[in-house]
Biotite code that builds the C-alpha atoms (Angstrom):
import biotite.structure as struc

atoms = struc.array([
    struc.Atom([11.880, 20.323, 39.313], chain_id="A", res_id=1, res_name="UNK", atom_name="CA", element="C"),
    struc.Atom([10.442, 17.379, 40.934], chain_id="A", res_id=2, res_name="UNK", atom_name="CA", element="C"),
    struc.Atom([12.741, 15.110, 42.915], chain_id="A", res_id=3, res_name="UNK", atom_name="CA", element="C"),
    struc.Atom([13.977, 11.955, 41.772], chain_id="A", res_id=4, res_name="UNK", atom_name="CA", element="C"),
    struc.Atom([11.930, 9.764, 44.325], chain_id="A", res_id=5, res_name="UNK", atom_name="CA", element="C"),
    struc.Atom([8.412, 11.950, 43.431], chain_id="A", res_id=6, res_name="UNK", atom_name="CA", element="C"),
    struc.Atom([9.535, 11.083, 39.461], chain_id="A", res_id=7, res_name="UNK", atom_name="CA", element="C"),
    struc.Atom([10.216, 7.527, 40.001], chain_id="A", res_id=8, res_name="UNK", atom_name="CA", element="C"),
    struc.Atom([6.757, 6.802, 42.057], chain_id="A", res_id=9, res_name="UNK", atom_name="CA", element="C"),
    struc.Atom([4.855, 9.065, 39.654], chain_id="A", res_id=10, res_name="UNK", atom_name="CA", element="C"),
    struc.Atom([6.247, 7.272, 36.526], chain_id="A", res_id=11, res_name="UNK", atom_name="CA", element="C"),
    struc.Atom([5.219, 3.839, 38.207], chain_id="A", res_id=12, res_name="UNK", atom_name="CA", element="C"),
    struc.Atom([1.628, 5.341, 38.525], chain_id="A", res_id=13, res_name="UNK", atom_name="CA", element="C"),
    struc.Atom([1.784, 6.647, 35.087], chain_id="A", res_id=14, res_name="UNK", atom_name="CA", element="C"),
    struc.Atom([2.339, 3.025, 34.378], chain_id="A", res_id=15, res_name="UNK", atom_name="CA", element="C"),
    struc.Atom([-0.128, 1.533, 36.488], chain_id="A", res_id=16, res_name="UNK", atom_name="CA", element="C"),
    struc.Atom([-2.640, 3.855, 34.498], chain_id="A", res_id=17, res_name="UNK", atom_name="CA", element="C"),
    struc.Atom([-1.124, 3.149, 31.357], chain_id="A", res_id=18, res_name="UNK", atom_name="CA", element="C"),
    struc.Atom([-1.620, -0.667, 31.861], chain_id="A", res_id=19, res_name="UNK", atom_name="CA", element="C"),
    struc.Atom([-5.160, -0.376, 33.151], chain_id="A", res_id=20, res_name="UNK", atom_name="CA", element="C"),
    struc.Atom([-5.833, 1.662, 30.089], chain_id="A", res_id=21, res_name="UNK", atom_name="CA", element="C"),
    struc.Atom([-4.113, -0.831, 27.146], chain_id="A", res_id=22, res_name="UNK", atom_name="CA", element="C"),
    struc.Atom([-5.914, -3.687, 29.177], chain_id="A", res_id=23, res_name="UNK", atom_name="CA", element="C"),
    struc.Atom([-9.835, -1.780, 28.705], chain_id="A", res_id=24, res_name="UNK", atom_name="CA", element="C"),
    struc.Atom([-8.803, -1.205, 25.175], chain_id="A", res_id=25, res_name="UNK", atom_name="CA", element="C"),
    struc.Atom([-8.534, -5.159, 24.878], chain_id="A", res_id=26, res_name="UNK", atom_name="CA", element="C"),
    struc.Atom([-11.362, -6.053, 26.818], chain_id="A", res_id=27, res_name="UNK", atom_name="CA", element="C"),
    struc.Atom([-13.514, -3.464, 24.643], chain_id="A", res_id=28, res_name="UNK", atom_name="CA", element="C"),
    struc.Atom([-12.567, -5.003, 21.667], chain_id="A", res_id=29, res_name="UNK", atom_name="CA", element="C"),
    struc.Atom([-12.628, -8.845, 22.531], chain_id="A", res_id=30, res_name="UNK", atom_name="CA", element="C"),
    struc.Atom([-15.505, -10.878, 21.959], chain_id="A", res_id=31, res_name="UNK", atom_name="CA", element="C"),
    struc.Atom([-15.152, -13.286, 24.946], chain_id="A", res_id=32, res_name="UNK", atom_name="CA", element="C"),
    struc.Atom([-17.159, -11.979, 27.899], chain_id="A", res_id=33, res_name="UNK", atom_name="CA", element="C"),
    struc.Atom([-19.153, -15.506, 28.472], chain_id="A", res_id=34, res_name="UNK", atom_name="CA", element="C"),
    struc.Atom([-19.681, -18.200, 26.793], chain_id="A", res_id=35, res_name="UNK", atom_name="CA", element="C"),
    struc.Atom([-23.453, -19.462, 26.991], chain_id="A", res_id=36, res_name="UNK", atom_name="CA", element="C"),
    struc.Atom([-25.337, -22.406, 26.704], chain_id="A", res_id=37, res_name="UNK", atom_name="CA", element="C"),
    struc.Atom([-28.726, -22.227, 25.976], chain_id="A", res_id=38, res_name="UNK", atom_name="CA", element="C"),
    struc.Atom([-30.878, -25.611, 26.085], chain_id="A", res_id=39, res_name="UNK", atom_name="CA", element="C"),
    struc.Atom([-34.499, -25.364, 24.320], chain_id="A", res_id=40, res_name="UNK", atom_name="CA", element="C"),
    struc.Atom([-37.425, -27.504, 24.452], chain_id="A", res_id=41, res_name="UNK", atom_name="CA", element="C"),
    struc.Atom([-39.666, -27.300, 21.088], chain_id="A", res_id=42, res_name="UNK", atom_name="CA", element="C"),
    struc.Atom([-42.625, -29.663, 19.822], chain_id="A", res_id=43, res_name="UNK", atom_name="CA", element="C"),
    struc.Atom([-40.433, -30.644, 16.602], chain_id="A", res_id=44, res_name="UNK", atom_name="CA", element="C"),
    struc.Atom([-37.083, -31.350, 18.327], chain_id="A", res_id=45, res_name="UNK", atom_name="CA", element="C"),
    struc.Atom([-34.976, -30.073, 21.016], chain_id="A", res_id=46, res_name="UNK", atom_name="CA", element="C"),
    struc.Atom([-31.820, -27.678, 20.855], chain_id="A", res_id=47, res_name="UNK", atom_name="CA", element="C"),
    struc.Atom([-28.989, -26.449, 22.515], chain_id="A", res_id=48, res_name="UNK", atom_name="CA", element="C"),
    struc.Atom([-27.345, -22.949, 20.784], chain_id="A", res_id=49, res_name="UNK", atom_name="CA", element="C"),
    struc.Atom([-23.715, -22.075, 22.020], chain_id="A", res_id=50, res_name="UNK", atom_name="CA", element="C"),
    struc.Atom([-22.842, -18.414, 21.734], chain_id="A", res_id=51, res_name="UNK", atom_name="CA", element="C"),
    struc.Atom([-19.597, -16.538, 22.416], chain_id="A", res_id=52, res_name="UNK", atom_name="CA", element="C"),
    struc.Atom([-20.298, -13.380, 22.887], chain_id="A", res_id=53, res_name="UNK", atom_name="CA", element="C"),
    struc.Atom([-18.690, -9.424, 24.064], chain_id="A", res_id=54, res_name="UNK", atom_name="CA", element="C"),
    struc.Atom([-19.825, -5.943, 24.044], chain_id="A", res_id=55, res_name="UNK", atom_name="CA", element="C"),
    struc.Atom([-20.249, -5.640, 20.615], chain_id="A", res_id=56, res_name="UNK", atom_name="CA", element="C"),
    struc.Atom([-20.218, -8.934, 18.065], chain_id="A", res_id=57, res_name="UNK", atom_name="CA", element="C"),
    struc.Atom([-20.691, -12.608, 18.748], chain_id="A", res_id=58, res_name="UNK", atom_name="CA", element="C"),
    struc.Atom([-21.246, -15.738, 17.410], chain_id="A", res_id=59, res_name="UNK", atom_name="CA", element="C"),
    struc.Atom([-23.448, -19.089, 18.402], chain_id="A", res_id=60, res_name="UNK", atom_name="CA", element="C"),
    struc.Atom([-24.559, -22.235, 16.468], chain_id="A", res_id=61, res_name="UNK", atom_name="CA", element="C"),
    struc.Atom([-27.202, -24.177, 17.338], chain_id="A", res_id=62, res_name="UNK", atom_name="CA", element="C"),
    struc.Atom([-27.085, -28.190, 17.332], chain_id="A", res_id=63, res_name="UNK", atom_name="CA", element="C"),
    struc.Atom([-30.290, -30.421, 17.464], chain_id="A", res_id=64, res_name="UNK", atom_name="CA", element="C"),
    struc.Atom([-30.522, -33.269, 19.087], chain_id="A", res_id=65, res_name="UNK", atom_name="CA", element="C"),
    struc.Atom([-31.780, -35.376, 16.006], chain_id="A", res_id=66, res_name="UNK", atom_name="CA", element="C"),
    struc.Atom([-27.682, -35.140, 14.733], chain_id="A", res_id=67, res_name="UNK", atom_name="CA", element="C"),
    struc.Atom([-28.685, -31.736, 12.812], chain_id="A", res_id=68, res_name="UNK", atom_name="CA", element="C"),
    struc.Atom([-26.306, -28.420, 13.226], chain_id="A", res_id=69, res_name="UNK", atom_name="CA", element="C"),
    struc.Atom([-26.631, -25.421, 11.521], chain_id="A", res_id=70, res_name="UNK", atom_name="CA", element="C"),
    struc.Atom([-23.660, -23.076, 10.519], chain_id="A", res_id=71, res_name="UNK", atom_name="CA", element="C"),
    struc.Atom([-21.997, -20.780, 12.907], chain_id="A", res_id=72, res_name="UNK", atom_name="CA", element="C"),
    struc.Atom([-24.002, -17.416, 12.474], chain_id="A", res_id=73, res_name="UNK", atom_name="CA", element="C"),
    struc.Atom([-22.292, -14.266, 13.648], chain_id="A", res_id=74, res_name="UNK", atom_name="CA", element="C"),
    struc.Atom([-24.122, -10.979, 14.963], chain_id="A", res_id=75, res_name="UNK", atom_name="CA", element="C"),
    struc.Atom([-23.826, -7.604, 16.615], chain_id="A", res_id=76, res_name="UNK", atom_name="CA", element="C"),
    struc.Atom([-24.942, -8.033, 19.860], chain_id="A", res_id=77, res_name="UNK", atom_name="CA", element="C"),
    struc.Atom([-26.828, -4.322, 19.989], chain_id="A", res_id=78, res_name="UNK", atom_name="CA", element="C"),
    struc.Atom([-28.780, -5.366, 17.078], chain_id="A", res_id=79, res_name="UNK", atom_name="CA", element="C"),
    struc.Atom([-30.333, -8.254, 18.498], chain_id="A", res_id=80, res_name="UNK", atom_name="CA", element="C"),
    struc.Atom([-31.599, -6.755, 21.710], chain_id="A", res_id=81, res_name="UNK", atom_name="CA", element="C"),
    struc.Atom([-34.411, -4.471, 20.466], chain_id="A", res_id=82, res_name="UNK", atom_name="CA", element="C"),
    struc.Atom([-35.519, -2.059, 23.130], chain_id="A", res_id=83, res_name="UNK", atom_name="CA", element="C"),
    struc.Atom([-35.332, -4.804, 25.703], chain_id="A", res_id=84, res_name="UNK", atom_name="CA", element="C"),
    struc.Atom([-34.494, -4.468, 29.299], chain_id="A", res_id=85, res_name="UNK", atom_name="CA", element="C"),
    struc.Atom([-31.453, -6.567, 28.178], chain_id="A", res_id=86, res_name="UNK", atom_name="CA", element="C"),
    struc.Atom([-30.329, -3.617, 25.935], chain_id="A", res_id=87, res_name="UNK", atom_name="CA", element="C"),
    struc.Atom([-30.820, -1.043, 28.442], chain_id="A", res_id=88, res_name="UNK", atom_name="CA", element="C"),
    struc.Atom([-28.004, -2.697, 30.738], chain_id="A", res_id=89, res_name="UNK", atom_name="CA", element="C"),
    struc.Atom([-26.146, -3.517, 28.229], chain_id="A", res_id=90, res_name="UNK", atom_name="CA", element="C"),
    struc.Atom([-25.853, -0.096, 26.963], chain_id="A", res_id=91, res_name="UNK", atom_name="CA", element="C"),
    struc.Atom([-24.725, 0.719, 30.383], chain_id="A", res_id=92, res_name="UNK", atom_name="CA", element="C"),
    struc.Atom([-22.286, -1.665, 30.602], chain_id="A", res_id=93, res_name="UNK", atom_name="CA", element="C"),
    struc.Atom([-20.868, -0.407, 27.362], chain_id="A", res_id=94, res_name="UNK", atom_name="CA", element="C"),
    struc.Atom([-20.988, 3.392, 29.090], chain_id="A", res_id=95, res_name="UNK", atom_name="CA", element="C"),
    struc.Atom([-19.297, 2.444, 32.002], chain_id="A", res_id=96, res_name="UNK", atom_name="CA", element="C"),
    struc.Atom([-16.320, 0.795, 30.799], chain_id="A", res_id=97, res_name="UNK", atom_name="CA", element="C"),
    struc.Atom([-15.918, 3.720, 28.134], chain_id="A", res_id=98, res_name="UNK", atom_name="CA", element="C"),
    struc.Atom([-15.746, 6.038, 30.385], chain_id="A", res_id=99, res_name="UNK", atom_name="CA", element="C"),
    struc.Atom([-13.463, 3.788, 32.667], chain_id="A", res_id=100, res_name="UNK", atom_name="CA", element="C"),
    struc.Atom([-11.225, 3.896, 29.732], chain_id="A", res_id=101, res_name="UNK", atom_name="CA", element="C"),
    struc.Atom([-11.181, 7.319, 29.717], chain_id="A", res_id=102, res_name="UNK", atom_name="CA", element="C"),
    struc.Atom([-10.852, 8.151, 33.345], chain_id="A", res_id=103, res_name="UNK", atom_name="CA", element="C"),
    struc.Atom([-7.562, 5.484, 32.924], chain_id="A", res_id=104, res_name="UNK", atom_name="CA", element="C"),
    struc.Atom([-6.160, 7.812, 30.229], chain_id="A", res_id=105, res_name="UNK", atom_name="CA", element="C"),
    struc.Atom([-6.386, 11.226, 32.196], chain_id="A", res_id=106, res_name="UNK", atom_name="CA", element="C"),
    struc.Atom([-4.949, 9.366, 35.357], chain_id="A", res_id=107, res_name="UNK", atom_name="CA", element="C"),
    struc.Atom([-1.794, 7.865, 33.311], chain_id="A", res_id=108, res_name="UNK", atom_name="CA", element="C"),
    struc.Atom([-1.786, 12.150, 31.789], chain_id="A", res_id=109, res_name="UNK", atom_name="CA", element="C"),
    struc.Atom([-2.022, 13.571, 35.002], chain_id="A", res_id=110, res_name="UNK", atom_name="CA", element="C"),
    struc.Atom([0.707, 10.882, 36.389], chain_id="A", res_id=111, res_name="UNK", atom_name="CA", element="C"),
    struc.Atom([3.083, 11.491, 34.107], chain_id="A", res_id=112, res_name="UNK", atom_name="CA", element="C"),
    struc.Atom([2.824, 15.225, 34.717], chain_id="A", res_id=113, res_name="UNK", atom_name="CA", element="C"),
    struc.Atom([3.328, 15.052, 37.763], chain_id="A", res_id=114, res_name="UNK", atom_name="CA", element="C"),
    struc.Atom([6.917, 13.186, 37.303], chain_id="A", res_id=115, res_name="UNK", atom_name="CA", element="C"),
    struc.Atom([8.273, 16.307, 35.388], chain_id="A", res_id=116, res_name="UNK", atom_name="CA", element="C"),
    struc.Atom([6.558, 19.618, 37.437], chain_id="A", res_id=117, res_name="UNK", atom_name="CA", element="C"),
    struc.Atom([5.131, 20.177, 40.456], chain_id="A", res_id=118, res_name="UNK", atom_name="CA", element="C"),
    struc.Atom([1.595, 21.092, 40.708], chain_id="A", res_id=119, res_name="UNK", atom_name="CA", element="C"),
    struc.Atom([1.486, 21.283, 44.326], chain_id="A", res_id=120, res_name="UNK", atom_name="CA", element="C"),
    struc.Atom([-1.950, 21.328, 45.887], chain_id="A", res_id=121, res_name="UNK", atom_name="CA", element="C"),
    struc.Atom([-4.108, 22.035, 42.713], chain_id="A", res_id=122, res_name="UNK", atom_name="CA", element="C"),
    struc.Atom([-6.291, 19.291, 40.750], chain_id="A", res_id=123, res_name="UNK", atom_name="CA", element="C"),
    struc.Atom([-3.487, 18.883, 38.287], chain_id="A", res_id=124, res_name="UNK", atom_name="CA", element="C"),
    struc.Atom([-1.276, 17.312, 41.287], chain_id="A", res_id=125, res_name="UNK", atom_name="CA", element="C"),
    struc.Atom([-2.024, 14.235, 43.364], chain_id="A", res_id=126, res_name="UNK", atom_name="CA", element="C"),
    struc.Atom([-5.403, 15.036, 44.027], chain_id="A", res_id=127, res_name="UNK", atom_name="CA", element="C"),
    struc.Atom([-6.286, 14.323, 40.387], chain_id="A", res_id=128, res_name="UNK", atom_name="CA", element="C"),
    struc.Atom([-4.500, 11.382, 40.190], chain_id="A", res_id=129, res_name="UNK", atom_name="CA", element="C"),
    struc.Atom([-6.654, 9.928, 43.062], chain_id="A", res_id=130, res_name="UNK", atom_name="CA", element="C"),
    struc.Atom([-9.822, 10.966, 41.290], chain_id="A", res_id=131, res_name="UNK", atom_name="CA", element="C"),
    struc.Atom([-9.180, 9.567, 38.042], chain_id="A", res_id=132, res_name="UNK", atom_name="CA", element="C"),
    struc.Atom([-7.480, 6.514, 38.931], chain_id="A", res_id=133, res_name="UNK", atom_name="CA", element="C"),
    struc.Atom([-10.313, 5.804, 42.181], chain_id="A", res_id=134, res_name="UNK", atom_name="CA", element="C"),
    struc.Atom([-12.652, 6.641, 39.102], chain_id="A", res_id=135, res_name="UNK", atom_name="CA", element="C"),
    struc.Atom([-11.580, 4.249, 36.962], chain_id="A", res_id=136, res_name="UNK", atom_name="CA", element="C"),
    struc.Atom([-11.235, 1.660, 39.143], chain_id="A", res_id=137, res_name="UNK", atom_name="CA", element="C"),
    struc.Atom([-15.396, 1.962, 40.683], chain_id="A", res_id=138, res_name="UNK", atom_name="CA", element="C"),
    struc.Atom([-16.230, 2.137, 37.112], chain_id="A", res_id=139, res_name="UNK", atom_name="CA", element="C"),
    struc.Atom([-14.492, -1.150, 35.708], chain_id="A", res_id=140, res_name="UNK", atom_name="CA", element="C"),
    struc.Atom([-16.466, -2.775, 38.877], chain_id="A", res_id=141, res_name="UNK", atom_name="CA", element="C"),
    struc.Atom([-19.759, -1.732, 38.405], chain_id="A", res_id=142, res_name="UNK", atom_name="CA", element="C"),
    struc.Atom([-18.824, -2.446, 34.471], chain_id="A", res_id=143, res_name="UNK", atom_name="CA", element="C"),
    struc.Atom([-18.353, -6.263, 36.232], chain_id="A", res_id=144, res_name="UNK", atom_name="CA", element="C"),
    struc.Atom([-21.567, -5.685, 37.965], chain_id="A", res_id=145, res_name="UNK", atom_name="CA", element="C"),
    struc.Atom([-23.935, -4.701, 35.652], chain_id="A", res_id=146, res_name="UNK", atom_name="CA", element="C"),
    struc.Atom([-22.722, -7.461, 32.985], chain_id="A", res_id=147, res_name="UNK", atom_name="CA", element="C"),
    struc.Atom([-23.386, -10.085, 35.817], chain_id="A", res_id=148, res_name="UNK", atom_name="CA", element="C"),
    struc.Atom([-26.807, -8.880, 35.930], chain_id="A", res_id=149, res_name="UNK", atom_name="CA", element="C"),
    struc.Atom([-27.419, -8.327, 32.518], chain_id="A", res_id=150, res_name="UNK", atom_name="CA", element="C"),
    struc.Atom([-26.709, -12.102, 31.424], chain_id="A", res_id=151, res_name="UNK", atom_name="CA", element="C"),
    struc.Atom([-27.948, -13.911, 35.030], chain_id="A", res_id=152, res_name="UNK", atom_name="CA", element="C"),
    struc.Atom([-31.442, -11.649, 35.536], chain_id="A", res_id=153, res_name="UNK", atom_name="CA", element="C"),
    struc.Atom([-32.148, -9.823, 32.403], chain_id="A", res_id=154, res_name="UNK", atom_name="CA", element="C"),
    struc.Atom([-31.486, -12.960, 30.189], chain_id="A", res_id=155, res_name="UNK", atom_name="CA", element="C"),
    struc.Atom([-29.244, -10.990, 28.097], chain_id="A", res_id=156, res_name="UNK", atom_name="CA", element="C"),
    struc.Atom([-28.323, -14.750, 26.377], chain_id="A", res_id=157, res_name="UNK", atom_name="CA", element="C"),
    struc.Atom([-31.743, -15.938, 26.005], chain_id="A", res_id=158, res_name="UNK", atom_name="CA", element="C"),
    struc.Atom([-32.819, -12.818, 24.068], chain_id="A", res_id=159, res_name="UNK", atom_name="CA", element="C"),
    struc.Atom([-29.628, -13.390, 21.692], chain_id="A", res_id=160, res_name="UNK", atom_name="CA", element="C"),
    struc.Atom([-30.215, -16.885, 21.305], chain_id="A", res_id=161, res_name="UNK", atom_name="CA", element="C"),
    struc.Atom([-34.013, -16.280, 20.519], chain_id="A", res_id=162, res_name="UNK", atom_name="CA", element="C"),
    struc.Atom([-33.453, -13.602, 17.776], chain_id="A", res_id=163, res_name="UNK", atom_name="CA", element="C"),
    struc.Atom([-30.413, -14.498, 15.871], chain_id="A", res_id=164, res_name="UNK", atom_name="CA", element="C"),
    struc.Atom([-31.787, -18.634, 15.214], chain_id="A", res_id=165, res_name="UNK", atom_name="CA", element="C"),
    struc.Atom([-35.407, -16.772, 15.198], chain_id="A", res_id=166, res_name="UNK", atom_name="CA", element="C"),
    struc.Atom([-36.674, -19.748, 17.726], chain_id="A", res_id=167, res_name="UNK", atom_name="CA", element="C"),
    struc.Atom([-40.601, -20.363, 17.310], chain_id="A", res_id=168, res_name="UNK", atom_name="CA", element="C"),
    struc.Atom([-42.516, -18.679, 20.030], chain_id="A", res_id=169, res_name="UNK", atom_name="CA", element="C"),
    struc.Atom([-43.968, -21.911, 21.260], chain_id="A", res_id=170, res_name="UNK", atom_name="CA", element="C"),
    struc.Atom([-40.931, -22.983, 22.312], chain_id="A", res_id=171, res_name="UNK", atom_name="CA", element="C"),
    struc.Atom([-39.651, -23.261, 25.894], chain_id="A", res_id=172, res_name="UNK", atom_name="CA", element="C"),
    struc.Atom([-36.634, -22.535, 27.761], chain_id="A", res_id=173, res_name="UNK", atom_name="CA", element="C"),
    struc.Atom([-35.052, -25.375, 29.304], chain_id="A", res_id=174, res_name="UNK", atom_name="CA", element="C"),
    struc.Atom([-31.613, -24.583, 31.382], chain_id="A", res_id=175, res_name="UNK", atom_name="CA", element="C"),
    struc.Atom([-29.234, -21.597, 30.257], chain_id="A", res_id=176, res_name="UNK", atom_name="CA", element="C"),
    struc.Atom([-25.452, -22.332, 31.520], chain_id="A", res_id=177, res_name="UNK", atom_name="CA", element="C"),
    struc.Atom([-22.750, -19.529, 31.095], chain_id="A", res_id=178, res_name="UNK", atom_name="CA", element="C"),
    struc.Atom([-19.178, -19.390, 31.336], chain_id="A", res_id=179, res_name="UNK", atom_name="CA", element="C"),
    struc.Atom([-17.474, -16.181, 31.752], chain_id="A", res_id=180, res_name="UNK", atom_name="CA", element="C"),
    struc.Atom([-14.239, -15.563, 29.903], chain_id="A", res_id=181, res_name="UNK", atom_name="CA", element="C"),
    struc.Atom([-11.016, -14.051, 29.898], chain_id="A", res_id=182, res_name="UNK", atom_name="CA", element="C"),
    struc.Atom([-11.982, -10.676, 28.681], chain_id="A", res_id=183, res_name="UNK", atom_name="CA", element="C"),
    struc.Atom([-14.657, -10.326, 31.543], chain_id="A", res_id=184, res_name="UNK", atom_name="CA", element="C"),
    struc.Atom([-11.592, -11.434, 33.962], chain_id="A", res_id=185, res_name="UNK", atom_name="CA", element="C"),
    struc.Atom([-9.382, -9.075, 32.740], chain_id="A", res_id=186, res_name="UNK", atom_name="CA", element="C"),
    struc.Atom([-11.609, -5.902, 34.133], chain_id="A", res_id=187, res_name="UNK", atom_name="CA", element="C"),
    struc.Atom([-10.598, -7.227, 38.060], chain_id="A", res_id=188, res_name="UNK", atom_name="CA", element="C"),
    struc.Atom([-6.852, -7.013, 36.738], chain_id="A", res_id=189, res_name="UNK", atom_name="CA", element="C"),
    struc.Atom([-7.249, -3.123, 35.409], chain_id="A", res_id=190, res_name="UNK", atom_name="CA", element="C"),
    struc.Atom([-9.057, -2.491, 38.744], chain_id="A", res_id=191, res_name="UNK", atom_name="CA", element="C"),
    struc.Atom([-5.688, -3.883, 40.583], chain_id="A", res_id=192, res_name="UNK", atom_name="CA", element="C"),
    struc.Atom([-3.430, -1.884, 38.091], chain_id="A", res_id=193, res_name="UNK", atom_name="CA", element="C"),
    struc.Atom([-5.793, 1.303, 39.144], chain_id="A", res_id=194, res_name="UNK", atom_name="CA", element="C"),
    struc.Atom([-5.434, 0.146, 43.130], chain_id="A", res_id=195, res_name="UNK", atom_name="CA", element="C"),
    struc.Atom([-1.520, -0.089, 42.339], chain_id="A", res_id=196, res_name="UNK", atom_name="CA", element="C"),
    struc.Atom([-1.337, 3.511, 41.012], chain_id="A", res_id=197, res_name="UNK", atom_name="CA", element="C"),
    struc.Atom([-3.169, 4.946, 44.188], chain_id="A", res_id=198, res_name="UNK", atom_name="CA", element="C"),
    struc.Atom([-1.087, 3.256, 46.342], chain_id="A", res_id=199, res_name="UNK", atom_name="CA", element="C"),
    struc.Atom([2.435, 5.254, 43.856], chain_id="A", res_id=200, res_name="UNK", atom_name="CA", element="C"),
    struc.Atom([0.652, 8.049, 45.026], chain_id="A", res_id=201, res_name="UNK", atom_name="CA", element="C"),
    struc.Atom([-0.120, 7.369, 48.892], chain_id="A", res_id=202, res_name="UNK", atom_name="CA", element="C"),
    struc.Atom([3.622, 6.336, 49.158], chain_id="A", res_id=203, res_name="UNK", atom_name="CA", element="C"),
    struc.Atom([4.952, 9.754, 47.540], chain_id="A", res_id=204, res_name="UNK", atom_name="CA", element="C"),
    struc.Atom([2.130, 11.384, 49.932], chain_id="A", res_id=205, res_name="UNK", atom_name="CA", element="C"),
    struc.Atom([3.480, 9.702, 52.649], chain_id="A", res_id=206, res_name="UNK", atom_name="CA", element="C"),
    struc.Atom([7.224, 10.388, 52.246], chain_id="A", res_id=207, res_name="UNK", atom_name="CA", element="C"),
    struc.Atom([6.198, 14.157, 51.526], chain_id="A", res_id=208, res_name="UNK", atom_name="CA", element="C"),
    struc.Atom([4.733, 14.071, 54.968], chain_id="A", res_id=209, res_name="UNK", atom_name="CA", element="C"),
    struc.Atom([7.778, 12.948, 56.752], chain_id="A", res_id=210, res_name="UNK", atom_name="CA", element="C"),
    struc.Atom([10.129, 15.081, 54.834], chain_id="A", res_id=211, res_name="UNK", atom_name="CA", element="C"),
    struc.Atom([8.267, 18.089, 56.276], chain_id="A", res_id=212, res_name="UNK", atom_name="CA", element="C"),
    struc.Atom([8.294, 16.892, 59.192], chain_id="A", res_id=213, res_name="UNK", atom_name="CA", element="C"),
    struc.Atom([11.862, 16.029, 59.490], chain_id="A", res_id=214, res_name="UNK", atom_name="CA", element="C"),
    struc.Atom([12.328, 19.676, 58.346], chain_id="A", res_id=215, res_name="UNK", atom_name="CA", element="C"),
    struc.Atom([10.354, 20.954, 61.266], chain_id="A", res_id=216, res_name="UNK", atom_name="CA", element="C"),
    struc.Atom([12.569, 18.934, 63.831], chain_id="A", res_id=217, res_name="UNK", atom_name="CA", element="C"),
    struc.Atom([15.151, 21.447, 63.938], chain_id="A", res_id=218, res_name="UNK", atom_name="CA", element="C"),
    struc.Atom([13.551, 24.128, 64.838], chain_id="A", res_id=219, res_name="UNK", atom_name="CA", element="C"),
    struc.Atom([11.453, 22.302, 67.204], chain_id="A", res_id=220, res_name="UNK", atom_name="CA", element="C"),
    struc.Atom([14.520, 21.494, 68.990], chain_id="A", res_id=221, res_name="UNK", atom_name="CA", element="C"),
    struc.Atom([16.631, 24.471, 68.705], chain_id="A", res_id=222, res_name="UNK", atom_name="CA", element="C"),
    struc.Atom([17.188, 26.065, 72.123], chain_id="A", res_id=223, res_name="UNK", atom_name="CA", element="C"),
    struc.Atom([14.536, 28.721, 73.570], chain_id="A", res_id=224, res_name="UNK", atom_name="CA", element="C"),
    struc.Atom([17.165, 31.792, 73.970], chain_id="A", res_id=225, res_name="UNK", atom_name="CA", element="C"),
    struc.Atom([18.868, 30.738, 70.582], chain_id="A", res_id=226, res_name="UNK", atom_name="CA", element="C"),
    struc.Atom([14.941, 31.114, 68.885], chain_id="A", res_id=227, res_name="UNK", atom_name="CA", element="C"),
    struc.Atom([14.193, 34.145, 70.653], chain_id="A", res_id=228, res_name="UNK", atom_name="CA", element="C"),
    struc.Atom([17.564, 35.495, 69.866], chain_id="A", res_id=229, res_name="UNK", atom_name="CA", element="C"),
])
């Protein structure tokens, strides 16, 4: 059986894991990743559409600036994209925080089995809780990454904006402004819960190190005849 110091600071990484986990389920299935304004310049009038927008739905409305606004239109994000570049990233960014999820899951498994047995040196121990949670954490940043990109160089906005109000092809883009919200900031605070489970495991690590080396201490100080005796 484990000791009660390796079960408390492997339940508080089981935790950790288990927090970063519940926190990418939320994030996955919130529509606020940015909000986006994007201004338009067209020989009838000129536009601005709003659109609030996640991984997977969204909504925008578009008001003229004759007085005219049309109805809120929602839309799946995916379906708007095409086989743009847009698309491409975003189906990556969709990947990586999947499989961020995931990784978060086995690390809060692996944590909590590691507060009732002892693995020892295999993958099941400590070592796998430093791959999965170290995992998860890269992952939710390059998730952060890759969105970045996606909406500031692949115009992932401006490709929304032009299919769901079907915008004329003569018309030109003006200024696009975005706004990222809380469910994009959430992703730094499951990287932190991630960081906070490594560092359960470096402290058990760590006191494991100097309880072997307190047990060496005796016999490094027992007399010479008494060891040879």
């Amino acid at each position: 059986m484990p000791t009660t110091k390796k079960t408390l600071l492997f339940l508080g990484g089981f935790f950790t894991s288990l927090g970063s986990f519940v926190l990418i389920c939320s994030i996955l299935g919130t529509a606020h990743w940015v909000n986006s304004s994007v201004y338009i310049r067209d020989p009838a009038s000129n536009s601005t559409v709003s659109l609030t927008y996640g991984l997977f739905s969204g909504e925008s409305s578009q008001h003229f600036d004759n007085g005219l606004q049309e109805l809120t239109r929602h839309f799946k994000v995916l379906d708007q994209l095409g086989t743009s570049t847009a698309r491409t990233l975003h189906s990556l960014v969709i990947f990586f925080l999947v499989m961020a999820l995931v990784t978060a899951l086995l690390s809060a498994g692996f944590s909590l089995y590691n507060s009732v047995s002892n693995p020892y040196q295999t993958f099941l121990g400590a070592v796998g809780v430093y791959t999965w949670s170290g995992l998860s954490m890269v992952l939710a940043l390059l998730t952060m990454i890759l969105f970045v990109v996606s909406t500031q160089s692949a115009r992932l906005s401006e490709t929304l904006a032009w299919g769901v109000h079907q915008v004329p092809s003569v018309a030109t883009l003006r200024y696009t402004g975005h706004v990222y919200g809380y469910s994009f900031w959430l992703l730094p605070l499951a990287g932190l819960l991630d960081l906070g489970t490594l560092g359960f495991i470096f402290l058990y690590q760590k006191a494991r190190y100097q309880r072997k080396q307190e047990q060496r201490k005796p016999m490094e100080e027992a007399p010479r005849d008494g060891i040879l005796f």
